[in-house]
C-alpha positions in Angstrom: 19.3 90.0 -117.7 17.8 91.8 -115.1 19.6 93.0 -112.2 19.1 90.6 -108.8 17.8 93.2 -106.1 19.8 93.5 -102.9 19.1 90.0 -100.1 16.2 91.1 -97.9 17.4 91.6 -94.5 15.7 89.8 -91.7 17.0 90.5 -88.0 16.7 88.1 -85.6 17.3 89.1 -81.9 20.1 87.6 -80.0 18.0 86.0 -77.5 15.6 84.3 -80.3 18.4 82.9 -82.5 18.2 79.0 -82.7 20.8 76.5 -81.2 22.5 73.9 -83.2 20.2 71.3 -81.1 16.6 73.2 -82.0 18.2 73.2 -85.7 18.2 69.6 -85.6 15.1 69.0 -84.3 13.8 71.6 -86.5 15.2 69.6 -89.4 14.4 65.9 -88.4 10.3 67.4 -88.2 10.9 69.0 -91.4 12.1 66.1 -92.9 9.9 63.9 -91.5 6.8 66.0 -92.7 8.1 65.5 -96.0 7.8 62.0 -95.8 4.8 61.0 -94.0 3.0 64.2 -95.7 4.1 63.1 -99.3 0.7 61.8 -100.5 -0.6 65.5 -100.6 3.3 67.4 -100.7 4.3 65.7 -104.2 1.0 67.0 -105.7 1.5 70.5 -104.2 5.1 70.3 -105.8 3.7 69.4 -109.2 1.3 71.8 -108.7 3.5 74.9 -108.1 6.5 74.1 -111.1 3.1 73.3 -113.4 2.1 76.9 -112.4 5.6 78.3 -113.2 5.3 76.6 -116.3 1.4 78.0 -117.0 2.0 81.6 -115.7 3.1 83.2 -118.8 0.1 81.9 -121.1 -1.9 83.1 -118.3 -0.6 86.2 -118.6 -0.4 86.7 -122.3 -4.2 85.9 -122.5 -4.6 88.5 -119.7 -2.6 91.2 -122.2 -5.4 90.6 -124.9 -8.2 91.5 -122.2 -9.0 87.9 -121.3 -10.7 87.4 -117.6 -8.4 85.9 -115.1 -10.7 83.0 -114.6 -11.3 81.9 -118.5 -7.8 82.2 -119.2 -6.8 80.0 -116.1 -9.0 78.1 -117.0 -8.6 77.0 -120.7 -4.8 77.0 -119.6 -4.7 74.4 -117.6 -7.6 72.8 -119.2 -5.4 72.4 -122.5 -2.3 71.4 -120.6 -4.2 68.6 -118.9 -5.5 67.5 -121.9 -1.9 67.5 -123.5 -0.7 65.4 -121.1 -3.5 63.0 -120.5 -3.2 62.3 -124.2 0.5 62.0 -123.8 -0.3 59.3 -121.3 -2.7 57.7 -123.4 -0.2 57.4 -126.3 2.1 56.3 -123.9 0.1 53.5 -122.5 -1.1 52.7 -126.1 2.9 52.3 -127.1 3.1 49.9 -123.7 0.5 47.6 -125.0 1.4 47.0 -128.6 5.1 46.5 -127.3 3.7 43.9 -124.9 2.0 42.5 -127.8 5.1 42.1 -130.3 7.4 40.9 -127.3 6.7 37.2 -128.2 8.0 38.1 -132.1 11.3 38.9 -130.3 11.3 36.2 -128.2 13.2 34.4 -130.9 15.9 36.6 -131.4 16.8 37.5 -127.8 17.4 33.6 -126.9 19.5 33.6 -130.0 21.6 36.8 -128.7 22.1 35.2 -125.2 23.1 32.0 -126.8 25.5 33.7 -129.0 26.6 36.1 -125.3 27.2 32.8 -123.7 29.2 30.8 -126.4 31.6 34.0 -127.1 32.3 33.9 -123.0 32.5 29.5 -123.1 35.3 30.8 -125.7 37.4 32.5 -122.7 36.7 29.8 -120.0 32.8 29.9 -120.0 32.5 32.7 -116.8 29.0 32.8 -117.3 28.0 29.1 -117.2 30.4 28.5 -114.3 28.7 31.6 -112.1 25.3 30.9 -113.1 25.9 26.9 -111.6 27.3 28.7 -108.8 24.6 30.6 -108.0 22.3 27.9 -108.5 24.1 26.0 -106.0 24.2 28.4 -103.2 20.3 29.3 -103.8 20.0 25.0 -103.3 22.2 25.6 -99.7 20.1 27.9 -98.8 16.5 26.7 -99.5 17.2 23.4 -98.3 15.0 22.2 -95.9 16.0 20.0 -92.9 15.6 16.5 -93.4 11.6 15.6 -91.2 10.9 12.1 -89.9 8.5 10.5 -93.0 5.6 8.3 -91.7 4.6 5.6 -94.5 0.6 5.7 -95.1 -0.1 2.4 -96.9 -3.3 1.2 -98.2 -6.0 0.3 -96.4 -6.1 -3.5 -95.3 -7.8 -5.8 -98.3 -7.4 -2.9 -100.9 -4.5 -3.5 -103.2 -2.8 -0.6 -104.8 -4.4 -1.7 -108.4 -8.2 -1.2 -107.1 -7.1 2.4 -105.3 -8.8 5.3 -107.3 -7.6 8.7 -107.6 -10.5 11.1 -106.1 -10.9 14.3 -108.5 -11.1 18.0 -106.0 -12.9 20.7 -108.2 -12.3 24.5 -106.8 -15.5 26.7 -107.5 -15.1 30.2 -106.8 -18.1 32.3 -105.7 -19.2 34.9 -108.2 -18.3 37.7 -107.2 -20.8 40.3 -108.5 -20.7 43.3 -110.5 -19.9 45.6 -107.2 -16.9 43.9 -106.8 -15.6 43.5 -110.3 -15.8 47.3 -110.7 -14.2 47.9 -107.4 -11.6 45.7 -108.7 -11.2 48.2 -112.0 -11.6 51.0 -110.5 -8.9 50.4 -107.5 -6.1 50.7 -109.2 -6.8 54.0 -110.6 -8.3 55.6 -107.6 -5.1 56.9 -106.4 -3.5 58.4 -110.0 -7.3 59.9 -110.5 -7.2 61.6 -107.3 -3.2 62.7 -107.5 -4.2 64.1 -110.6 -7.6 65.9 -109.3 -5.5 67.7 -106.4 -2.8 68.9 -109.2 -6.1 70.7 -110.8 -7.2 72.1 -107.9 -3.7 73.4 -107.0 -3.0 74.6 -110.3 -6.1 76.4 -110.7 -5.8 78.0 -107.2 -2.7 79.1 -107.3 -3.0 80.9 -110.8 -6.3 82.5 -109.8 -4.7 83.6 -106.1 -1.4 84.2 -107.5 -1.1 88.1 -106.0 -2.8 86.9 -102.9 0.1 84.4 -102.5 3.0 86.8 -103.2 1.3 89.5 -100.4 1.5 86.6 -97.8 5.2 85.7 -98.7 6.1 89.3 -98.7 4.5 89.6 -95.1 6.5 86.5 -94.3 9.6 87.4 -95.5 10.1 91.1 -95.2 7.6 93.5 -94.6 9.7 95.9 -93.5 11.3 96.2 -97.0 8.3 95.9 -99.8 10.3 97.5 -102.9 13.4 95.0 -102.3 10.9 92.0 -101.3 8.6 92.5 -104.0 11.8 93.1 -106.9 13.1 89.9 -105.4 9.8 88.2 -105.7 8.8 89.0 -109.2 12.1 89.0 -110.3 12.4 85.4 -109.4 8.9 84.6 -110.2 10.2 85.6 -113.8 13.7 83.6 -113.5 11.8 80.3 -113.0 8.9 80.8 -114.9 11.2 81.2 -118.0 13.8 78.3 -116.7 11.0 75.7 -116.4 9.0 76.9 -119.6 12.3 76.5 -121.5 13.5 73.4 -120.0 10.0 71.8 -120.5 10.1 73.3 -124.3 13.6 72.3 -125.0 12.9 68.7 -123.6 10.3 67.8 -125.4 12.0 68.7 -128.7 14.7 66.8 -127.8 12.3 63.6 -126.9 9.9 64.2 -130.4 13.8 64.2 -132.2 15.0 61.3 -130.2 11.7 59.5 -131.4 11.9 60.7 -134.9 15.1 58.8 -135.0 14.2 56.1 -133.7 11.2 55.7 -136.2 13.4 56.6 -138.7 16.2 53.7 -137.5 13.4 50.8 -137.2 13.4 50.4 -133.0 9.7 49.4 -132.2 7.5 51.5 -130.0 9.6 54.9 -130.9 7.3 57.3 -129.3 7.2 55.6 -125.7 11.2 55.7 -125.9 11.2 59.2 -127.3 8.7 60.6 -124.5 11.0 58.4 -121.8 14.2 60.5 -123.3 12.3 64.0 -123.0 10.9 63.2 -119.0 14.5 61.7 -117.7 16.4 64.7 -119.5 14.8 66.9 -116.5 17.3 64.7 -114.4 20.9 66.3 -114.9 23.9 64.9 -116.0 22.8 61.1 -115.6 19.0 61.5 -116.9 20.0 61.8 -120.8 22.4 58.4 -120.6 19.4 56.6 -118.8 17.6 57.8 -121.3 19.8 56.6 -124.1 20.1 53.0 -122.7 16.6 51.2 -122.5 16.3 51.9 -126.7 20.0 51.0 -126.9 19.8 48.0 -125.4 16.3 46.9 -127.1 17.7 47.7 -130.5 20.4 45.3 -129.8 17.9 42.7 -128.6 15.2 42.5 -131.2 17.4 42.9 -134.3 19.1 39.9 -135.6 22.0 42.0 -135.9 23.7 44.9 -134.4 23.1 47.8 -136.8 20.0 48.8 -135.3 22.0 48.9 -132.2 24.8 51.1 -133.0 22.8 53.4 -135.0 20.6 54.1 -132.0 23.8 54.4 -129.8 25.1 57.2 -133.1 21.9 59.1 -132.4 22.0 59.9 -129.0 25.9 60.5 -129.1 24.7 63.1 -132.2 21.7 64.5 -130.7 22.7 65.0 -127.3 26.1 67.0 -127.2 24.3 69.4 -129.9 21.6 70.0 -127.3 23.5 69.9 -124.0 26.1 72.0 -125.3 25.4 74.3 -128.2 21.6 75.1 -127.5 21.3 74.3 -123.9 23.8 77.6 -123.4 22.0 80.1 -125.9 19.1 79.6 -124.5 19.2 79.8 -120.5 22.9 79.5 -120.1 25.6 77.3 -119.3 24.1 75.4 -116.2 20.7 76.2 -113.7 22.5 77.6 -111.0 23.2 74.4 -109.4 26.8 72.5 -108.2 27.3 68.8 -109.4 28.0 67.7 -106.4 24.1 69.7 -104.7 22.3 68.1 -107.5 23.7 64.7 -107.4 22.9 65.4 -102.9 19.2 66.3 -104.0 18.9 64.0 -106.5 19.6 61.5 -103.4 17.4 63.0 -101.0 14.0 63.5 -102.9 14.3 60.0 -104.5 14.3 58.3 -100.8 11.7 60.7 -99.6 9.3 60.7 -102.6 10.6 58.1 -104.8 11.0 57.8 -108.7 9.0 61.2 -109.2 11.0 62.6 -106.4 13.8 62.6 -108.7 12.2 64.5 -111.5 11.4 66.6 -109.0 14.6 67.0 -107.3 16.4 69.5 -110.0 13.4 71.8 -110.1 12.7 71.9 -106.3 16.6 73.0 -105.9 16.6 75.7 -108.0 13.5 77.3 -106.4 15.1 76.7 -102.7 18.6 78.5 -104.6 16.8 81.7 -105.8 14.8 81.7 -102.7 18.1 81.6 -101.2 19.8 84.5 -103.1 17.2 86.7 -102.5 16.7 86.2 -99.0 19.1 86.8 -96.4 18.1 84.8 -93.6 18.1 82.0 -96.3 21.6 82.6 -97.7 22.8 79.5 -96.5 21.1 77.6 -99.0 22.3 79.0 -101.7 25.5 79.0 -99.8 25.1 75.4 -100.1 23.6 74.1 -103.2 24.4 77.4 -105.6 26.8 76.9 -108.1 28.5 80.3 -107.2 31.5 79.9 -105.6 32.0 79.6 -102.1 34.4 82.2 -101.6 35.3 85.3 -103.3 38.6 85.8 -105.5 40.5 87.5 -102.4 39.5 85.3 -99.4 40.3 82.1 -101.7 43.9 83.6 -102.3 44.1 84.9 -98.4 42.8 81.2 -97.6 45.7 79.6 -99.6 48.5 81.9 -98.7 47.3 81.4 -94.8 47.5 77.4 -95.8 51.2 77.7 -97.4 49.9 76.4 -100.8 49.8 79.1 -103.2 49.7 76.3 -106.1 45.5 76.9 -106.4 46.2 80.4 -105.9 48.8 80.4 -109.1 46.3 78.2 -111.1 43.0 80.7 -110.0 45.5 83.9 -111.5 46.5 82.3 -114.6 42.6 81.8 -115.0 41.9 85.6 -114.1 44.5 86.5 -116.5 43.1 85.4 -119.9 40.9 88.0 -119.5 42.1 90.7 -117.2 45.4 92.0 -117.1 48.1 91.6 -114.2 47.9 95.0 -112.8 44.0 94.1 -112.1 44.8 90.8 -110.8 47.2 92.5 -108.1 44.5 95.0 -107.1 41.4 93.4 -107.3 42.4 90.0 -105.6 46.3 89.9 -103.9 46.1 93.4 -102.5 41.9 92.6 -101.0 43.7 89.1 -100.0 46.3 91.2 -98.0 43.8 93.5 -96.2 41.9 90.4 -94.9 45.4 89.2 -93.6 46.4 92.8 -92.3 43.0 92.8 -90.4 43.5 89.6 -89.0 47.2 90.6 -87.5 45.7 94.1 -86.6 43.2 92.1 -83.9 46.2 89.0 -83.3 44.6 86.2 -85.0 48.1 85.8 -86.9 51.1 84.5 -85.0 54.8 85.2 -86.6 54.6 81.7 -87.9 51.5 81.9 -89.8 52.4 85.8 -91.3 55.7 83.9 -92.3 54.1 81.4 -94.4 51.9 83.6 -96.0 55.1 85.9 -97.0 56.8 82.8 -98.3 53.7 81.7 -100.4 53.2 84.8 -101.5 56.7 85.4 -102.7 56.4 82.0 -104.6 53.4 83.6 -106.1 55.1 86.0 -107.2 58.1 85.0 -108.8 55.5 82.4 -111.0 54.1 85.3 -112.0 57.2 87.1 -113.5 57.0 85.7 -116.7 53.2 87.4 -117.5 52.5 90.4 -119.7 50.2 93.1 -117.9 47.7 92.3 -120.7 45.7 89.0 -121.0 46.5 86.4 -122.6 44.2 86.9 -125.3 46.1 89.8 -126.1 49.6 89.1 -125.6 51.7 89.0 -128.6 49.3 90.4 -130.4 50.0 92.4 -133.8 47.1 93.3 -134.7 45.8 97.0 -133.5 42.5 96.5 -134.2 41.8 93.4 -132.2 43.4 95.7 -129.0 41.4 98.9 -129.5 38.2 96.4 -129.7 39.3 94.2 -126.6 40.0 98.2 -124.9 36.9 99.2 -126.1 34.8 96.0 -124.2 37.4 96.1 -120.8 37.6 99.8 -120.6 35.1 99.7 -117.8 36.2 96.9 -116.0 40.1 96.6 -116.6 41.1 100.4 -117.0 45.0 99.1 -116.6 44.5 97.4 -119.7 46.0 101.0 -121.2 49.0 101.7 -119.7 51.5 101.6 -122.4 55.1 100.2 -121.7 57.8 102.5 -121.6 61.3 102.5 -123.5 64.5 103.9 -123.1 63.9 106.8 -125.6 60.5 107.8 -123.8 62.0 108.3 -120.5 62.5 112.0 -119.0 66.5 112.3 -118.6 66.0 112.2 -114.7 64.5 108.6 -115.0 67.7 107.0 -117.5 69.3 105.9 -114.2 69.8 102.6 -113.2 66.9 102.7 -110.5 65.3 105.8 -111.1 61.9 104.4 -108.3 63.3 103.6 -104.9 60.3 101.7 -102.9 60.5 102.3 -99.7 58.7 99.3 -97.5 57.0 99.9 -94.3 57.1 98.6 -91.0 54.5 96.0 -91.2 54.4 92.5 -91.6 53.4 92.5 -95.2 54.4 95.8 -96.5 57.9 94.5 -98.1 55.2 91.6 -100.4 53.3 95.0 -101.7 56.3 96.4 -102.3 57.4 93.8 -104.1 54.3 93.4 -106.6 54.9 97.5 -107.4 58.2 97.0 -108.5 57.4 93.9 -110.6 54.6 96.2 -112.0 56.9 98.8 -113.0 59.3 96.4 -114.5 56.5 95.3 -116.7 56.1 99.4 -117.5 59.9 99.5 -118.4 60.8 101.0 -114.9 63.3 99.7 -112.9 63.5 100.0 -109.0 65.1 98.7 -105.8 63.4 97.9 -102.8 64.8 99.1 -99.2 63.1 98.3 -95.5 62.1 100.9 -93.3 65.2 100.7 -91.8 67.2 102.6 -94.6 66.0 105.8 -93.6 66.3 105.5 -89.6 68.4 108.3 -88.0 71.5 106.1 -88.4 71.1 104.6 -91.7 69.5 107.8 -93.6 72.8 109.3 -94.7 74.4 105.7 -95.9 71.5 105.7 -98.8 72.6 105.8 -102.1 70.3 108.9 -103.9 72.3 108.6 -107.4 69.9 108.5 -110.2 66.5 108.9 -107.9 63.8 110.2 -109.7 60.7 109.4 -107.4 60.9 107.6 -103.6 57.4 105.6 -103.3 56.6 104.7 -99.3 54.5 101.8 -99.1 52.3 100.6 -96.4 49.6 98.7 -96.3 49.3 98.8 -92.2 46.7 101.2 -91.5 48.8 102.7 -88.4 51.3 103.6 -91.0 50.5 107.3 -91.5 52.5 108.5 -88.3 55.7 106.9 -89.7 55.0 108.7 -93.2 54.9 111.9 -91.9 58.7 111.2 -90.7 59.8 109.1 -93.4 58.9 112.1 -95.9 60.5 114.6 -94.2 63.8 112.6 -94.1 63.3 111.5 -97.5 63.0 115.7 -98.5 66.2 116.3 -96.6 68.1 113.4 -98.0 66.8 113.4 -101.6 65.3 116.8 -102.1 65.2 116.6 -106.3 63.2 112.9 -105.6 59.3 113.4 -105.7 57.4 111.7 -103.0 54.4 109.2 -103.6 52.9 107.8 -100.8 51.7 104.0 -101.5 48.6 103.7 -99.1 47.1 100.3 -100.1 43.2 100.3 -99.6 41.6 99.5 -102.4 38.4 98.4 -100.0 38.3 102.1 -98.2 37.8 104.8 -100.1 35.4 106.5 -97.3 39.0 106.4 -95.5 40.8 108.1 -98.3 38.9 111.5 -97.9 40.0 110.9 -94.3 43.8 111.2 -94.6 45.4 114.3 -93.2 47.7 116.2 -95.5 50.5 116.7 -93.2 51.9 114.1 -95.2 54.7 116.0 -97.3 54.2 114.2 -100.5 53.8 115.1 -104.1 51.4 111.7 -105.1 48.8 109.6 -103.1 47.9 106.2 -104.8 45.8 103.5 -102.9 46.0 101.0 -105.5 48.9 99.6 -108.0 47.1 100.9 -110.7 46.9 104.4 -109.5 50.8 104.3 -108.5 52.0 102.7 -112.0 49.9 105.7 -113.7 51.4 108.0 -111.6 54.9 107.0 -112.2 54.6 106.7 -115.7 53.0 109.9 -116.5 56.0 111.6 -114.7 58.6 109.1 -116.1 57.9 110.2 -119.6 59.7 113.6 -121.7 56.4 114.7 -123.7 54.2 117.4 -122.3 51.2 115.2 -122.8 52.3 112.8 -120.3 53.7 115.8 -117.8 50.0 116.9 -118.5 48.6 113.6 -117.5 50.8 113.4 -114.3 49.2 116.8 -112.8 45.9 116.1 -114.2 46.2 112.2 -112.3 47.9 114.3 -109.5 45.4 116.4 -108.7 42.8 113.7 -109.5 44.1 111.6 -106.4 44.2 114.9 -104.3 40.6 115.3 -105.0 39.8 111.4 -104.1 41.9 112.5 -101.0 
């Protein structure tokens, strides 16, 4: 797929930005343009996914050196006469069903009568509601009782000599003007509908470049590479989305009619085409489809197997194409959310009615990709895009701030069947803590909010224990082939996905103690949480190590800490005005534990610019910025071989260079 070019900026002064009452009013016109201007607007829409749909066969008669005008053309010269004789197949399949209803007429009294003995069985509900009904429609269409005045016959005449008087209506002939105008009425206004498609089509295939210079001028002439990328790029997104949908549809409706030829249902191909046209319609287009033939099988067959094998075809045909060729072809969904689509599908069927919602799914998706590509349009793909709303870290920041890390526990066990623990920490928890860090750093956090956040995330945590720092897929996993392939696919995206897990026998005689990594938490809020995720981390390595606070190494305290079996003293901060209590705390960890080496746990995984920043009065032997990078580190200098002391200076010297 091809890469989607960066949003085209559009800046807007300060002074010219819109107030929430202008967007209203801007809206309510909008909107109300739509619906008064519909009569030339639904054309225009047809017109422009028709051209989406024409655009490549105009342009693969172009690539064998046909003139843009002839092959314009015959295109939508041969599309208009497939679907006018669609239409006339269509209305051919109306009329001889309209002509065998009376044949059926039979059979459906026979089913109701059969419906409404089988409910007189259980207390006859449909009987008793119908006589219900009956009598309230009797209440209300009663008229009040009017004085009467008796007219009698006329004085001599008896009632026996009264004759009837015949009245004969004669209508005026009303010519051969106005029994044409009385053909031709009705199909003035599909006639001219269809003319203004043509014209539409045929214009905006001839002036297609034109077209794309004015948008570019609209929407960013300031940036024509990254405006034009965008527009061809999603010129080329919908033209395949519709041509496949419109392809993959009408297979589906010529199958769906097969069928139902094959099955016995009368008038197969008008059902068939039905299917194919409400498919466009997601998630509730294919069962409306399915239940006019359903229920029509079940009223003109004496019996019910015609019935339940049309009901078996569409519960066949429709998974197989919904979910097994659906996703090969254009992937799993259109880019769409349920709940935007069901919203559209709303919207466009009050403003335009029934072909408003054929059109409502197609008119989306174009507002979506216009939306991704355009910045100043963002917000509706913000809104109807099925992307979600928030990235991985701000959803986890949201629900730590919210003291329900349940979503947040449900989103990691998602993240890791298919990335690994250490990844997890870095890529979403530790970006979830900046945004929290940056929020205290300006006072947007009060003690009690940073106090539910520690205790969610200390939940979060804890649930967490019990995971391998490998995915799922992977865990427990004997065979080595299956990991060197799964390596081989992750290695660029999940680079922790190699760090082995040490034993007993491994470990440099130094690091046999009982906690041979003391973590040493900063002053910050939130530095004891990271400190806490690096020691489960290790544990998961086969390195054990203690957590102490900031505290431990004051002036007072320094000499009361324990150094026996110390192999490496990690400080770790993830406030930014940490580096000024570094300096000290390494220079008192060097008197105290001078054997220990000293890696200082600086956790921005979002500022690298900042990392080439740092000065280097910092006395320590390692820099690491995120869990990955310290784990490395501390295994490579936890282990006896000279491979992995080779891998400890070469990572070393790596993060010095990063530095």
């Amino acid at each position: 797929m091809p890469q989607i070019p960066a949003p085209i900026e559009t800046r807007i002064p300060d002074g010219m930005r819109a107030s929430p009452a202008s967007g209203l009013f801007v809206a309510v016109v909008i909107i109300g343009f739509l619906y008064f201007g519909r009569e030339v607007l639904v054309p225009a829409a047809l017109a422009v996914l028709l051209s989406f749909v024409l655009a490549p066969m105009v342009r693969l008669l172009q690539r064998y050196f046909v003139p843009r005008s002839i092959a314009v053309l015959s295109t939508v010269m041969l599309a208009f006469i497939l679907i006018f004789g669609l239409g006339t197949l269509m209305a051919a399949q109306l009329t001889e069903l309209a002509t065998d209803l009376p044949r059926y007429q039979s059979t459906m009294q026979e089913k109701i009568r059969s419906f409404r003995g089988a409910t007189e069985g259980g207390g006859g509900i449909v009987d008793r509601m119908s006589r219900m009904l009956e009598g309230l429609s009797r209440e209300l269409n009663e008229q009040p009782a009017q004085p009467t005045r008796t007219i009698g016959p006329e004085p001599g005449v008896t009632p026996e000599e009264m004759t009837p008087i015949p009245v004969i209506i004669h209508q005026a002939d009303p010519g051969a003007l106005a029994t044409l105008a009385l053909i031709i009425n009705p199909l003035l206004h599909p006639l001219a509908t269809t003319g203004i498609i043509i014209i539409f089509v045929i214009f905006i295939l001839l002036a297609r470049e034109d077209l794309r210079n004015r948008l570019i001028r609209l929407a960013g002439a300031h940036d024509i590479q990254n405006t034009t990328a965008a527009l061809d790029d999603a010129g080329r997104r919908l033209s395949r989305l519709f041509l496949t949908q419109v392809g993959l549809n009408s297979a589906y409706g010529c199958v769906i009619g097969l069928g139902l030829w094959l099955i016995g249902v009368p008038s197969p191909i008008l059902w068939g085409v039905l299917a194919g046209a409400l498919r466009f319609v997601p998630y509730v287009g294919a069962i409306i489809g399915a239940v006019f033939p359903i229920i029509f099988a079940g009223a003109v067959d004496p019996g019910w197997s015609m019935a339940l094998w049309t009901l078996a075809l569409f519960v066949v045909i429709e998974p197989i194409v919904g979910h097994g060729i659906e996703p090969m072809l254009y992937g799993r969904s259109t880019g769409l959310a349920p709940a935007a689509v069901v919203a559209a599908a709303t919207f466009w069927t009050w403003l335009w009615g029934p072909i408003g919602l054929l059109l409502a799914t197609p008119i989306t998706v174009c507002l979506v990709v216009l939306g991704r590509h355009v910045k100043s349009l963002e917000f509706l793909d913000i809104m109807f895009g099925d992307r979600p709303a928030l990235t991985p870290a701000e959803l986890f920041y949201q629900r730590m701030l919210a003291g329900d890390p349940i979503e947040a526990i449900e989103k990691a066990t998602e993240y890791l069947k298919e990335r690994s623990l250490t990844s997890y920490y870095d890529q979403v928890a530790l970006k979830g803590l900046e945004l929290a860090q940056a929020d205290h750093a300006r006072g947007a956090l009060d003690e009690e909010r940073l106090s539910r956040i520690r205790t969610s995330l200390e939940e979060l945590i804890d649930d967490l224990a019990d995971q391998e720092d490998r995915p799922r897929s992977l865990t427990g996993t004997d065979d080595p082939e299956a990991e060197a392939a799964f390596d081989q696919d992750e290695d660029d995206e999940d680079s922790a996905l190699h760090l082995p897990v040490l034993t007993e026998e491994a470990l440099a005689l130094e690091w046999s103690g009982e906690a041979p990594v003391l973590i040493i938490s900063g002053r910050g809020p939130l530095d004891d949480s990271a400190s806490r995720i690096l020691a489960q981390l290790l544990g998961k390595h086969g390195l054990r190590s203690r957590i102490v606070g900031t505290e431990a190494i004051s002036t007072a305290n320094l000499f009361r800490l324990d150094p026996t079996g110390v192999a490496l003293v990690c400080l770790s901060y993830l406030d930014p005005a940490s580096l000024i209590p570094a300096r000290t705390a390494a220079k008192r960890i060097r008197r105290r534990i001078p054997k220990a080496a000293i890696l200082l746990g600086l956790w921005r995984p979002s500022e690298e610019d900042e990392r080439r920043e740092l000065p280097e009065e910092v006395m320590a032997d390692y820099r690491a910025f995120t869990f990955e990078e310290a784990v490395r580190l501390c295994l490579a200098a936890a282990t006896r071989s000279g491979r992995a002391q080779a891998d400890a200076a070469a990572a070393g010297q790596a993060i010095q260079r990063s530095a």
